[in-house]
C-alpha positions in Angstrom: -2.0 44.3 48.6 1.6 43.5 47.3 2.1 43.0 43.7 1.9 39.6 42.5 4.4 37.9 40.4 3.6 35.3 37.6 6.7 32.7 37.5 7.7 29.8 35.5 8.9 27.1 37.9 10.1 25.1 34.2 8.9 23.8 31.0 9.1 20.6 29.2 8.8 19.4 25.6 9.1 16.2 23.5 11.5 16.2 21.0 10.3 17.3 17.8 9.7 14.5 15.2 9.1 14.8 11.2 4.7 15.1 10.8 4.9 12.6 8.2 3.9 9.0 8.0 6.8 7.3 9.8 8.5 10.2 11.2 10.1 9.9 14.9 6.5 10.0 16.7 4.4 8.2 14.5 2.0 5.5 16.4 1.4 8.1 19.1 -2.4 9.6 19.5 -2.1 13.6 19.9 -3.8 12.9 23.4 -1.1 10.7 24.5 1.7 12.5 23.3 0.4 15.6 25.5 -0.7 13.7 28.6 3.1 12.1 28.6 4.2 16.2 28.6 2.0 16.9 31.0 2.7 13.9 33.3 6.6 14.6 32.7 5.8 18.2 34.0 4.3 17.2 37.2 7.0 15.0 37.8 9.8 16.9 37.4 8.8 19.8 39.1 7.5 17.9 42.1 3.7 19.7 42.6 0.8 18.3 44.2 -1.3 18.0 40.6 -4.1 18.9 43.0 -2.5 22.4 43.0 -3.0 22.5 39.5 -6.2 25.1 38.4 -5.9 24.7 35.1 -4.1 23.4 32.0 -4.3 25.9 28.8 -3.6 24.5 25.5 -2.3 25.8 22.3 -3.5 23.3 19.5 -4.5 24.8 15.6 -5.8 22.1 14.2 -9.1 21.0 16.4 -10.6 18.4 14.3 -10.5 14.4 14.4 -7.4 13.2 16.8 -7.2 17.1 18.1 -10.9 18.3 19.0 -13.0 17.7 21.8 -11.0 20.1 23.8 -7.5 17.9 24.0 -6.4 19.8 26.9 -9.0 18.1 29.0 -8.6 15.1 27.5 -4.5 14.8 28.1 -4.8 16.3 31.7 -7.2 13.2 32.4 -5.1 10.7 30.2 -2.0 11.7 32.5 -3.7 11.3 35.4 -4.2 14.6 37.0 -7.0 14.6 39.3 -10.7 15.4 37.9 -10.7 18.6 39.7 -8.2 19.8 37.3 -10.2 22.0 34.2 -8.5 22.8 31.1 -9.1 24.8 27.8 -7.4 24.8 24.3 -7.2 27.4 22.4 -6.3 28.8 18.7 -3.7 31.7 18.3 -2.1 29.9 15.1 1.3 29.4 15.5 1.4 31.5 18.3 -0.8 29.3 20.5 1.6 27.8 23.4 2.7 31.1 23.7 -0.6 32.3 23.9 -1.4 29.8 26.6 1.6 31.3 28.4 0.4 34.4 28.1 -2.8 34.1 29.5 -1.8 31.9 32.1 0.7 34.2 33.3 -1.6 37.1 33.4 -4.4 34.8 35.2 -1.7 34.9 38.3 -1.4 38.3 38.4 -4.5 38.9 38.3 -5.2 36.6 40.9 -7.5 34.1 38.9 -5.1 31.1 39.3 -2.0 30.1 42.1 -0.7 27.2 39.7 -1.8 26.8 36.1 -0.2 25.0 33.4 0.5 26.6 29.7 1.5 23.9 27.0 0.6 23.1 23.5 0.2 20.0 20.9 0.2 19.2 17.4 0.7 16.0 15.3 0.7 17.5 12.0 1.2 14.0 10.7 -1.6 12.6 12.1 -4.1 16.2 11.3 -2.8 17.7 8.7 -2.5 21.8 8.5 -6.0 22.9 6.8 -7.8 19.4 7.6 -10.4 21.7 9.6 -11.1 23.9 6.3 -11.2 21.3 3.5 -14.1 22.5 1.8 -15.7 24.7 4.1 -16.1 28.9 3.3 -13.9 30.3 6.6 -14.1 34.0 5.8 -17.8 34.9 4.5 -18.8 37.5 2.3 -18.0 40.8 4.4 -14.5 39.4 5.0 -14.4 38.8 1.0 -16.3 42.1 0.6 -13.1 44.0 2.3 -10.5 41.7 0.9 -11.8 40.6 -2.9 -8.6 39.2 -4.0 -8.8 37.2 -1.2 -5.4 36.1 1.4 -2.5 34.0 0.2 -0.3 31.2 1.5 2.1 31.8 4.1 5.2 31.3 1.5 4.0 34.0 -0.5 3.7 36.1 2.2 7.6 35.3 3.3 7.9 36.0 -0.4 6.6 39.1 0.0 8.7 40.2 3.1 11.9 39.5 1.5 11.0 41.5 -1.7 10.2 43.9 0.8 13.1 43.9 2.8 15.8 43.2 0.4 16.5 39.9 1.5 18.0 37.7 -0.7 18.0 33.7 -1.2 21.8 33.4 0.0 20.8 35.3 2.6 17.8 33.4 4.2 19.8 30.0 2.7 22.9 31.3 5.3 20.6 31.9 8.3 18.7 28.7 7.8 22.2 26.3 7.9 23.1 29.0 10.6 19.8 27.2 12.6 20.8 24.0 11.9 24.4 24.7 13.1 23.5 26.2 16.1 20.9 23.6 16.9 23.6 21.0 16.4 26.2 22.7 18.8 23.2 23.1 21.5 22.1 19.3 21.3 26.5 18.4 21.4 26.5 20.7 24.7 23.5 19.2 26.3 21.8 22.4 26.0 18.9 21.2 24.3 18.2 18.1 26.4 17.6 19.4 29.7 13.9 20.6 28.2 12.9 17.4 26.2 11.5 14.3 28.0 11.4 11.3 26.2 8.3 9.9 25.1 7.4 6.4 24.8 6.3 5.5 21.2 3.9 2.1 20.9 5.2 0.0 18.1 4.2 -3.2 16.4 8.2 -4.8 17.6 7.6 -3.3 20.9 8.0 0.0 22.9 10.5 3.0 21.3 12.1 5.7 23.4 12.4 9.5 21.0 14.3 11.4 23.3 16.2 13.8 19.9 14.5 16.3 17.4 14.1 14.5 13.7 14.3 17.3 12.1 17.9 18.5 12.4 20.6 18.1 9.0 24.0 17.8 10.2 25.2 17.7 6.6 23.4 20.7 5.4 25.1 22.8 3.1 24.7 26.3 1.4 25.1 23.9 -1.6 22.5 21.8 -0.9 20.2 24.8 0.5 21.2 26.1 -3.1 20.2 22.8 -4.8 16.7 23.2 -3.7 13.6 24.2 -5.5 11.2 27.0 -5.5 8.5 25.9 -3.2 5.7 28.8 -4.0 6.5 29.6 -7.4 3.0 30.5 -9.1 2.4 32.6 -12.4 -0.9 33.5 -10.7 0.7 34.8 -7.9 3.9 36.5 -10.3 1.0 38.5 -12.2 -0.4 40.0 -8.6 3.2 40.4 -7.2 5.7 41.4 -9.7 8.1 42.7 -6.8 8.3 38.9 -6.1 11.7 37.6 -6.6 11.1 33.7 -5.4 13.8 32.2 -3.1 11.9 30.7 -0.7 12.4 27.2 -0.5 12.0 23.7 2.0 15.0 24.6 3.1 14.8 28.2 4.4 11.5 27.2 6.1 10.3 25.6 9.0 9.9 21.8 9.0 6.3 20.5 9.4 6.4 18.6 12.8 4.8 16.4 15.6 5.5 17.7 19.1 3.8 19.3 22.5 5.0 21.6 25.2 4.3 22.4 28.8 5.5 24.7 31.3 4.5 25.6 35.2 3.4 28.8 36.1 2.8 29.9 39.7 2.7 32.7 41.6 5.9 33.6 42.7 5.3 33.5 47.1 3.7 30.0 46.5 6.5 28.6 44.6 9.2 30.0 47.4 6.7 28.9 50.1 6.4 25.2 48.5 10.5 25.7 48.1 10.0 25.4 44.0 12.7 27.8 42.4 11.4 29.8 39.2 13.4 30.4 37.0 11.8 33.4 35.2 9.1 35.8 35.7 6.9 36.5 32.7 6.5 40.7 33.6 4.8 42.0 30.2 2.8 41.0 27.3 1.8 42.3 24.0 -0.7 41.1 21.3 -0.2 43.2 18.0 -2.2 42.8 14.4 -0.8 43.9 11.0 -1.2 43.9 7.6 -3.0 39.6 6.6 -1.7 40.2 3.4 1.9 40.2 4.5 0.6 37.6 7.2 3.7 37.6 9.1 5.1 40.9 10.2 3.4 41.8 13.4 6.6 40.6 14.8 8.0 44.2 14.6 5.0 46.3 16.0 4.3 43.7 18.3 8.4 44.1 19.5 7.9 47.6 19.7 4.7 47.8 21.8 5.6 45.2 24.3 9.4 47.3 24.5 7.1 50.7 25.3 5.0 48.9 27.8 7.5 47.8 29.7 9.9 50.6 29.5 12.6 48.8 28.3 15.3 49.5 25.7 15.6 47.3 23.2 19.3 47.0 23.5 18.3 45.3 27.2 17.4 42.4 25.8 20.1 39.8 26.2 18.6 37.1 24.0 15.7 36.5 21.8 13.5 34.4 20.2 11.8 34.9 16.8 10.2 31.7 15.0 11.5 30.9 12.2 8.4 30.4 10.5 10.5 31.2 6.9 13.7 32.9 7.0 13.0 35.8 5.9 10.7 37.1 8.8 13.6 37.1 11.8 15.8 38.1 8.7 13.3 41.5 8.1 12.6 42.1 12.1 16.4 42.2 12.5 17.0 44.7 10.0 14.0 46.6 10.8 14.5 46.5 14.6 18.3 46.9 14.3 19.6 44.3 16.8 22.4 42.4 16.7 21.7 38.7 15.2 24.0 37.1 17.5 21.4 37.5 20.6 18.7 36.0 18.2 17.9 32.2 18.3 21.5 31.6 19.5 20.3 27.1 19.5 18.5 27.6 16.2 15.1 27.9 15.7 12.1 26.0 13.7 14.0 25.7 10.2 16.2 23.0 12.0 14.0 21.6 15.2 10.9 22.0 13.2 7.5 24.2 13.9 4.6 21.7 14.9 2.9 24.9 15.5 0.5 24.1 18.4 3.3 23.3 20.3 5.8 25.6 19.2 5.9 28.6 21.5 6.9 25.9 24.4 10.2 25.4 22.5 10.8 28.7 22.3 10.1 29.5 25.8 12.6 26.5 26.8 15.1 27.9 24.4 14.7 31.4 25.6 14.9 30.5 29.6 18.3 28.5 28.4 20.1 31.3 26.4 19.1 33.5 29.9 20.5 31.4 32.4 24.1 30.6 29.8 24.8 34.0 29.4 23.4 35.7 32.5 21.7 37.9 30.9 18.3 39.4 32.5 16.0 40.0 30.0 14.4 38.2 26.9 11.8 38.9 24.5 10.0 35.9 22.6 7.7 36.8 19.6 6.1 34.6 17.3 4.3 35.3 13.7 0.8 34.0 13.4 -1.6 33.2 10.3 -4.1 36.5 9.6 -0.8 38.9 10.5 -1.1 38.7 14.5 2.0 38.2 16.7 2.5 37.9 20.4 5.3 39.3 22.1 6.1 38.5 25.8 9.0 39.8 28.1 10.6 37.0 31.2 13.1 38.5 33.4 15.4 36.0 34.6 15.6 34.9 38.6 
């Protein structure tokens, strides 16, 4: 038997809106916002939805609007056929690219022909946490191991830029460095050729968002400057004395509403039904670290999917890191040693904004963009994920 090859014909997103009451996607029910992805999808690429063996969805939040399985319910609200199954999943921010992941390696194992890998989250309509409100999540031998019990993500980044060295200027730079980027990559048309617009129900009529809310023009490293301490806590001070606190709104991701989607195939059906992938998705890795620092299982995560596939890491032409908080991309560049110019080259979640179900679809699109600009052949997408877990995943450009 011949290898097979697990391909991404393309992927599609909405634009990004602000998750707060009246932001750019407000009105929409989670189930529609996805099903209008997912319709787009089919679409654009042209397949018979009938093809489709599955829809895999990356959604955190899985209560009111979100639960009940919402991959199943947007695959039937945009009309693909009953035959068509689906299953969400939970990798924390991670979870699209999760769903890529395992669709990907579903192909190659032969499970699937044509699957579809997305993700959702209106964080304005289920807010982060709405599933834990009041309820014990960890349990007494999870307590038992860790008395002192985990801490919120911006201590954490807190954490990894006492670590690291980084300092506010620093992660205040590379944050109007995203939004600069992102600017320049919606100005070039770079960032519209993944984003379908989505149709918004409104009490004066229909509304077209077709643009990402989240990104400032007018930012500043005087503004950035202006901004206060977000995490600031004596409680957390007296634990953490290395803590210097800089991290702030500004140097971390926007809270957002959005969903992703992408086609996946095996490669000899795709040339056979004359599709043309653009990538293939070649090697995987799924790393855990410390849940304390929460957020650097970036780097070992790097470094085990660069072993496993045998490549250097100065073969990578581009990459994506989320930008969950500045200062993680900030720490796996210095501890990784690569050149920041090949990093997030159309900004990352500080400026388009991290609705976190959704987000590894974005950075997939991005990734497949910076690839096919440059030429280069290889990229690397890795993504931070609550409990210190990160996904890493390798595409080689076609």
């Amino acid at each position: 038997m011949s290898a097979r090859r697990a391909v991404i014909v393309d992927v599609v997103r909405s634009a990004f809106g602000q998750g707060r009451t009246g932001g750019a996607l407000d009105g929409l029910h989670p189930v529609d916002l996805y099903a209008q992805i997912l319709r787009g999808l089919v679409a654009r690429t042209g397949i018979d939805p009938a093809r489709v063996e599955d829809v895999i969805t990356g959604c955190v939040i899985q209560v009111g609007e979100q639960s009940g399985n919402i991959g199943r319910q947007a695959a039937l609200a945009a009309g693909l056929p009953e035959s068509v199954a689906a299953v969400t999943l939970d990798r924390k921010c991670g979870s699209a690219q999760q769903a890529l992941d395992f669709a990907a390696q579903g192909v190659i194992a032969g499970a699937y022909d044509v699957v579809i890998a997305g993700g959702v989250e209106m964080m304005s309509v289920v807010p982060m946490r709405a599933n834990r409100l009041g309820k014990d999540s960890e349990g007494p031998l999870f307590r038992k191991r860790y008395p002192e019990g985990l801490i919120r993500q911006g201590i954490s980044a807190e954490l990894i830029a006492a670590r690291w060295g980084i300092s506010r200027e620093a992660m205040d730079t590379f944050s109007l460095r995203s939004h600069q980027l992102a600017a320049q990559a919606e100005d070039a048309g770079i960032t519209a050729r993944a984003i379908l617009p989505v149709t918004v129900p409104g009490l004066e009529g229909d509304r077209s968002v077709e643009r990402d809310e989240g990104l400032r023009r007018n930012s500043s490293l005087e503004r950035l400057a202006a901004l206060r301490l977000a995490f600031e806590d004596p409680a957390m001070a007296a634990r953490f004395p290395q803590i210097n606190w800089s991290v702030t709104a500004g140097n971390s991701s926007q809270i957002s509403d959005g969903a992703s989607a992408a086609l996946i195939m095996e490669e000899g059906l795709a040339n056979k039904l004359g599709l043309k992938p653009r990538a293939a998705v070649t090697h995987f890795a799924v790393c855990g670290d410390d849940p304390v620092m929460m957020l650097t299982a970036i780097i070992p995560a790097t470094r085990k999917l660069l072993a496993r596939a045998g490549v250097a890491i100065g073969d990578i032409a581009s990459f994506e890191v989320n930008e969950a908080f500045a200062s993680v991309p900030l720490a796996w560049i210095k501890e990784l040693g690569v050149d920041a110019a090949r990093v997030n080259i159309y900004g990352g979640a500080i400026a388009l904004g991290h609705p976190v179900g959704a987000s590894g679809g974005r950075l997939l699109a991005n990734l497949l963009a910076a690839l096919e600009t440059t030429g280069g052949c290889y990229g690397l997408l890795t993504m931070c994920e609550s409990g210190g877990m990160a996904n890493a995943t390798l595409l080689e450009r076609l």
